[in-house]
GUSE-96286 format. One record per atom (N, C-alpha, C, CB): residue in one letter; x, y, z. Coordinates in steps of 0.001 Angstrom, whole numbers, plus 500000, padded with zeros to 6 digits. Last residue first. Glycine has a CB too. Example, Ala and Ser with C-alpha at 12.3 -4.5 7.8 and 13.67 -1.06 7.14 Angstrom:
2
s512850497750507080/s513670498940507140/s512900500030507870/s514084499402505725/a513190494310507800/a512300495500507800/a513200496700507800/a511308495527509046/
end
This chain:
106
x218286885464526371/x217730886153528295/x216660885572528885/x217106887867528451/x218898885203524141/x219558884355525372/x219266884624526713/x220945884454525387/x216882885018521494/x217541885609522766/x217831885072523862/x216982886441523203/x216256882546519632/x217646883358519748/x218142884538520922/x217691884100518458/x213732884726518219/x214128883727518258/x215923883880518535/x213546883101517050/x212593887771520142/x213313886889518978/x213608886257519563/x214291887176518114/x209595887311522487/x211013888050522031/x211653887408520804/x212171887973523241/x207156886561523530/x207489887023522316/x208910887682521773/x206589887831522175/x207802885088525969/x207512884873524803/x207481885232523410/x206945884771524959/x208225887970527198/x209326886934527063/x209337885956526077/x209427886242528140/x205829888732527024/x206599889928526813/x208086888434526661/x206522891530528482/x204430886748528813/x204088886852527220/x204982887839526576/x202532887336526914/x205672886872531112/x206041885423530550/x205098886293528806/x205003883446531784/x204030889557531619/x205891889081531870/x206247888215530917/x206363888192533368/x201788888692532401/x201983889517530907/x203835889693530908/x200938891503530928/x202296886669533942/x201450886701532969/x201786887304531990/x200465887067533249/x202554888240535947/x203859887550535864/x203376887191534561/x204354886338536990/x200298889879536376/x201567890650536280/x202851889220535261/x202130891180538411/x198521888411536853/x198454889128535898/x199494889615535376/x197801889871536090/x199237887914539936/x199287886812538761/x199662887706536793/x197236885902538892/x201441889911541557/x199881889844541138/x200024889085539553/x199040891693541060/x202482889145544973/x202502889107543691/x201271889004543455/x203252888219543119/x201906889018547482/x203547888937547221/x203287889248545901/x204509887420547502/x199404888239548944/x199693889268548428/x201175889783547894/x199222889931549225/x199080885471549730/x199975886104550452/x199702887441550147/x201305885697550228/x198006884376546824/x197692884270547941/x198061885036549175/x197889883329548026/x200242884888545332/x199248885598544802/x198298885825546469/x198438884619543337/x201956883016546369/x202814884427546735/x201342885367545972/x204925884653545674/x200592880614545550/x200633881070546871/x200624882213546888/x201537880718547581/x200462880997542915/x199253881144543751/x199369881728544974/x198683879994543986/x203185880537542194/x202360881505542087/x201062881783542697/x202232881530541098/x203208877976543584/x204072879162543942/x203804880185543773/x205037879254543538/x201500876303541903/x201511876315542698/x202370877629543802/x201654875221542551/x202879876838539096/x201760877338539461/x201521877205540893/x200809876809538738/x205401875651539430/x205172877010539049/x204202877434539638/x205006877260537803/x204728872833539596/x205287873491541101/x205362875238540889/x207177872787541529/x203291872665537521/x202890872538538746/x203474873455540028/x203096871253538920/x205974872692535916/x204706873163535715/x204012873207537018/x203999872362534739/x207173870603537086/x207441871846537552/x206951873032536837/x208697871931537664/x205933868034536215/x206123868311537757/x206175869681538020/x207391867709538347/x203724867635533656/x205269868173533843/x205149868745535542/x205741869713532479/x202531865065532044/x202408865559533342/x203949866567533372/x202257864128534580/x200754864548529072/x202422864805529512/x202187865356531053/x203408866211528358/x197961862818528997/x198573863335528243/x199482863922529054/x197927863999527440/x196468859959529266/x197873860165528356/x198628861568528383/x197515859947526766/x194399860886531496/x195925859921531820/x196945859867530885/x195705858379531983/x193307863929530848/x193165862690530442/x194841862114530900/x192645862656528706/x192019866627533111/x193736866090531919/x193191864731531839/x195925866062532814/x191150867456535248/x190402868091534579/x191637867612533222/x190000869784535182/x192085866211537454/x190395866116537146/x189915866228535804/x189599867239537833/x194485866572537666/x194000865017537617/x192806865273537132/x193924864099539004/x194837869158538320/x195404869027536816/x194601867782536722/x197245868891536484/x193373869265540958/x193133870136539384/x192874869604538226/x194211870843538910/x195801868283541850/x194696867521542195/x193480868110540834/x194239867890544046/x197835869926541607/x198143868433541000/x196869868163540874/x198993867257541880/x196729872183543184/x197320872436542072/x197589871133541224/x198479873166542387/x196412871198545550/x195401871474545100/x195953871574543713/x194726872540545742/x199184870166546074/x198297869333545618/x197202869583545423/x198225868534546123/x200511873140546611/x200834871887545309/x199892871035545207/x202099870902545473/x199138874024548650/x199287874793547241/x199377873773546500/x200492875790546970/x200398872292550305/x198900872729550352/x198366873120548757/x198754874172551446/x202781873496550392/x202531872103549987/x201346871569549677/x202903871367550807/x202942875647551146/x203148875677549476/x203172874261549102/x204638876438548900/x202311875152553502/x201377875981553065/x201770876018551576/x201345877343553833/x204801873924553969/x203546872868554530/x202338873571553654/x203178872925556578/x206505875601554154/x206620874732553436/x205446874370553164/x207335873924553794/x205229879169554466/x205785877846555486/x205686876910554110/x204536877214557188/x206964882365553813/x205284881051553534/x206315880076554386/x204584880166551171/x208837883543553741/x207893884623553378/x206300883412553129/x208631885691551638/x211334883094555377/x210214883296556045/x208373883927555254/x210912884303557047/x213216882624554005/x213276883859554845/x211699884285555127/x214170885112554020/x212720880088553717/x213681880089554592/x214073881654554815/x214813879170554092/x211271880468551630/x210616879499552792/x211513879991553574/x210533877776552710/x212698881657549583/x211190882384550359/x211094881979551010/x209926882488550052/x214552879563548791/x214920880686549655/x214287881077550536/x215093881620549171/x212411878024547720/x213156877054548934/x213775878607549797/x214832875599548133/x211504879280545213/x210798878538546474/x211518878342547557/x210332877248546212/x214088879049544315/x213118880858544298/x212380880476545490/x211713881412542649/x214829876661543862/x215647877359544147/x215136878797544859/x216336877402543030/x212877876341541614/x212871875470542748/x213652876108543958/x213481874109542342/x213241878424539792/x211608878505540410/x211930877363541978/x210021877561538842/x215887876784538932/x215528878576539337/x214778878749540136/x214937879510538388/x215084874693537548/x216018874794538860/x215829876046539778/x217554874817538416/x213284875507535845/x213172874379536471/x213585874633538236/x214138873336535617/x214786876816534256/x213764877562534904/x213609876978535754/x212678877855534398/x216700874903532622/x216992876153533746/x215849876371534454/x217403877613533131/x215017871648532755/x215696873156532191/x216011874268533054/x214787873857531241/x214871869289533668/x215216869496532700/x215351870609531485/x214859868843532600/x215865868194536822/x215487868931535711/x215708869473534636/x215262869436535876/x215983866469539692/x216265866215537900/x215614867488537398/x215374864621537041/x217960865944542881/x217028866413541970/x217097866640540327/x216791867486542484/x219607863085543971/x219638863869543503/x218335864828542624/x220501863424543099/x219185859913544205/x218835860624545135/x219439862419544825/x219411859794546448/x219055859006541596/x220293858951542413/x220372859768544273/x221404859783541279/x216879861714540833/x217663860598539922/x218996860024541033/x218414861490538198/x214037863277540629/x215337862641540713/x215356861472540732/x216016862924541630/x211090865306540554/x211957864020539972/x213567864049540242/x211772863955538273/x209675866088543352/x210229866592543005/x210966865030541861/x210798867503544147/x206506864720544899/x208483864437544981/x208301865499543652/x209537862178544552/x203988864547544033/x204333865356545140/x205734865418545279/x203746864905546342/x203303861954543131/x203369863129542064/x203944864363543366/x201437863536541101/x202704860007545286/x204406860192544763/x204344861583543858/x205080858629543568/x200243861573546545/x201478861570547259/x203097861248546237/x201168860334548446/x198725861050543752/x198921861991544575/x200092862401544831/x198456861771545498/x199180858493540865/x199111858786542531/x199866860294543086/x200033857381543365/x196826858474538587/x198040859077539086/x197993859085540610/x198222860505538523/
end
């Protein structure tokens, strides 16, 4: 896998691609924080390819690369990094969400 292209964001038409809400959201969540100042790009860019570089070591070449997987984790670290957030927290969040009925629209 190459590094530097795994580093783009996927699009299409020169447009960004994703393929679910969250997707857009988390991308969207990132780009605000930068622009009110709460991390520099360059430092959640830092983030990302330790975060890609990881996944390469430790994943066999077949199996599914998801970009914004990555770019999750990577964000989380940071704002863990920063003191903005405590991993654990978002953690037991996403399992409280997970477990909701099938069918909730939230």
């Amino acid at each position: 896998m190459e590094l530097e292209k795994d580093l783009e964001p996927p699009m299409a038409n020169g447009e960004l691609l994703f393929e679910s809400p969250w997707q857009s959201r988390v991308f969207g969540m990132a780009r605000v924080m930068c622009e009110h100042d709460y991390f520099k790009w360059d430092d959640f860019r830092e983030h990302l390819i330790r975060q890609i570089s990881s996944w390469d070591q430790s994943h066999r070449i077949d199996e599914p690369y998801v970009y914004y997987d990555h770019f999750l984790a990577a964000l989380a670290g940071l704002l863990e990094s920063k003191g903005l957030m405590d991993i654990s927290d978002l953690l037991a969040r996403d399992l409280e969400i997970q477990n909701r009925p099938r069918g909730h629209d939230h």
